[in-house]
C-alpha positions in Angstrom: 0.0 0.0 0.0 1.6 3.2 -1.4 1.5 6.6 1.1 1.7 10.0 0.1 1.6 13.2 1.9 1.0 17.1 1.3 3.7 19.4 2.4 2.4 22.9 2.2 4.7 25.8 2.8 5.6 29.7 2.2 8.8 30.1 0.1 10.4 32.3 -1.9 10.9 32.2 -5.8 14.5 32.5 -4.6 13.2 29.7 -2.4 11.7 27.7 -4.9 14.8 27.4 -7.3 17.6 27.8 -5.2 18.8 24.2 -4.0 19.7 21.0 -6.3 15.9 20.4 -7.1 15.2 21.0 -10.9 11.7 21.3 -12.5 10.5 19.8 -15.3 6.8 21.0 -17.1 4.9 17.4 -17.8 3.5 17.2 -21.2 0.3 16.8 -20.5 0.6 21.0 -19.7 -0.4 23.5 -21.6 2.2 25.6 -23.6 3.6 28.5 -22.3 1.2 31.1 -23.0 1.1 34.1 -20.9 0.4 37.3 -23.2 1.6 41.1 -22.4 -1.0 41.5 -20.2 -0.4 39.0 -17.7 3.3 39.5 -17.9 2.5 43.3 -17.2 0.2 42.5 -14.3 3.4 40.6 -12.9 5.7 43.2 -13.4 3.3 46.0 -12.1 3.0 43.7 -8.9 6.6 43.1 -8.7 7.3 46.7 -9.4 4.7 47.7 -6.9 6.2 45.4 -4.3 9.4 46.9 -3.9 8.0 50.5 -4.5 6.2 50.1 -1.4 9.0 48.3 0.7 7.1 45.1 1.2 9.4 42.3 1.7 7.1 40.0 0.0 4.6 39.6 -2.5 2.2 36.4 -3.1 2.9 35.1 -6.5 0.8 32.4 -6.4 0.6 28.8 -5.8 3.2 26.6 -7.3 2.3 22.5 -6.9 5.0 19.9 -7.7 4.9 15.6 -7.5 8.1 15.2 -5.7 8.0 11.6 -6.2 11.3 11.6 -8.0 13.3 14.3 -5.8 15.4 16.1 -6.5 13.3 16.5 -10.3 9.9 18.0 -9.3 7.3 17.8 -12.0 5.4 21.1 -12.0 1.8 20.7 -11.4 0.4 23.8 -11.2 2.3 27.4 -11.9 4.0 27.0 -14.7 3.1 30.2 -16.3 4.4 31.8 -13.2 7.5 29.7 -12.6 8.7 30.6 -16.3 7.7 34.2 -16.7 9.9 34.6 -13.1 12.7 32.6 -14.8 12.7 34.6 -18.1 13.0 37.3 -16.0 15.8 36.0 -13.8 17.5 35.6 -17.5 17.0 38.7 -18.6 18.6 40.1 -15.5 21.7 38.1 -16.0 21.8 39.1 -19.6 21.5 43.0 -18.1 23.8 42.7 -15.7 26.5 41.0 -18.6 25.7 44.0 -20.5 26.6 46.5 -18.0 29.6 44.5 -17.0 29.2 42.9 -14.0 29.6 39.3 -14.5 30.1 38.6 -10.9 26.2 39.5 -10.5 25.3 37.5 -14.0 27.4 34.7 -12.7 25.2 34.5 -9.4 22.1 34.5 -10.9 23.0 31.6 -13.2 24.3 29.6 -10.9 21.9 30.4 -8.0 18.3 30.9 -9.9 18.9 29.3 -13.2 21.0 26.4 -13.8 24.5 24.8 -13.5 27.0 24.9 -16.3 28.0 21.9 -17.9 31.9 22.0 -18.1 32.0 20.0 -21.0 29.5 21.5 -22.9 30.1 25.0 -21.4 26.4 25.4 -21.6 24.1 25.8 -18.7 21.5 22.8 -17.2 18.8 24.8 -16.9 16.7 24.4 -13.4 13.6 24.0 -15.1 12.8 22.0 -18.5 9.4 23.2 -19.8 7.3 21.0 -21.7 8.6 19.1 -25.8 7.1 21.7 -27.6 8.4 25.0 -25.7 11.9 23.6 -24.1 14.2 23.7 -27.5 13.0 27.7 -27.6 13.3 28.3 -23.8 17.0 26.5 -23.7 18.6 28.0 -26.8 17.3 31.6 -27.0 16.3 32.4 -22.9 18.4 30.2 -20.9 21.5 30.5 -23.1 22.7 34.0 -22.6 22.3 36.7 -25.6 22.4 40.2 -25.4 19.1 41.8 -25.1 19.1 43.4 -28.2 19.0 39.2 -30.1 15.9 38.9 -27.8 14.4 41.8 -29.1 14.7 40.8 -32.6 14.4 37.2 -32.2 10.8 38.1 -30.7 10.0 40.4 -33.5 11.3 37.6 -36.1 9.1 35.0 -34.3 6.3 37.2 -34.0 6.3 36.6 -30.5 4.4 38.9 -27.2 6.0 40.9 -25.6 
């Protein structure tokens, strides 16, 4: 007879992806497909957050089957869990183009992923599902300047 449990707790995004776990979207989930305006809402609460000097903000629930620690399928906030990790990228990629690699070095390793030493690229943290990882990997995860973002997005016709 087979148990299972529900561990329920507060944590950080910091939290969340800090640590060796990894996250992997199951297939049976939808495609990443927040538009402008839900990233915008995020930002706006993010950016509203910090204006205001709150320590924390709710982001939302985030389920995971840890049945195979330390890779946690992602259940439920996958919209969230990605659009906070495109964002951690596009910090990194930022902080490279201002020059401080120390700081884009950190947020790699910390929030992102581990790099490979024989591939010199990184293992990202979090593998979304067949039909958006390739994209995610190569073009977000990899670091580009912001400006190959920009017109990669334009190119692929993709929001904001």
């Amino acid at each position: 007879m087979s148990t299972s449990s529900i561990d329920s707790r507060l944590m950080s995004f910091g939290e969340l992806l800090t640590g060796n776990n990894s996250y992997t979207v199951p297939s049976f989930q939808r495609d990443y497909s927040w538009t402008e305006a839900e990233v915008d809402q995020l930002w706006d609460d993010l950016r509203e957050t910090l204006d205001e000097n709150r320590s924390e903000h709710f982001i939302g629930a985030v389920v995971v089957n840890n049945s195979k620690k330390p890779e946690l399928m992602l259940i439920d906030g996958q919209q969230r869990v990605t659009t906070m990790s495109i964002l951690m990228c596009v910090l990194r990629d930022l902080a490279k183009e201002k020059g401080d690699e120390q700081l884009a070095q950190t947020i790699s390793q910390k929030y992102l992923g581990s790099l490979n030493l024989r591939t010199r690229k990184t293992e990202s943290k979090l593998v979304l599902n067949e039909r958006n990882n390739q994209f995610y990997q190569e073009n977000i995860v990899e670091s580009h300047k912001i400006t190959v973002l920009r017109d990669l997005s334009k190119k692929k016709n993709i929001d904001k």
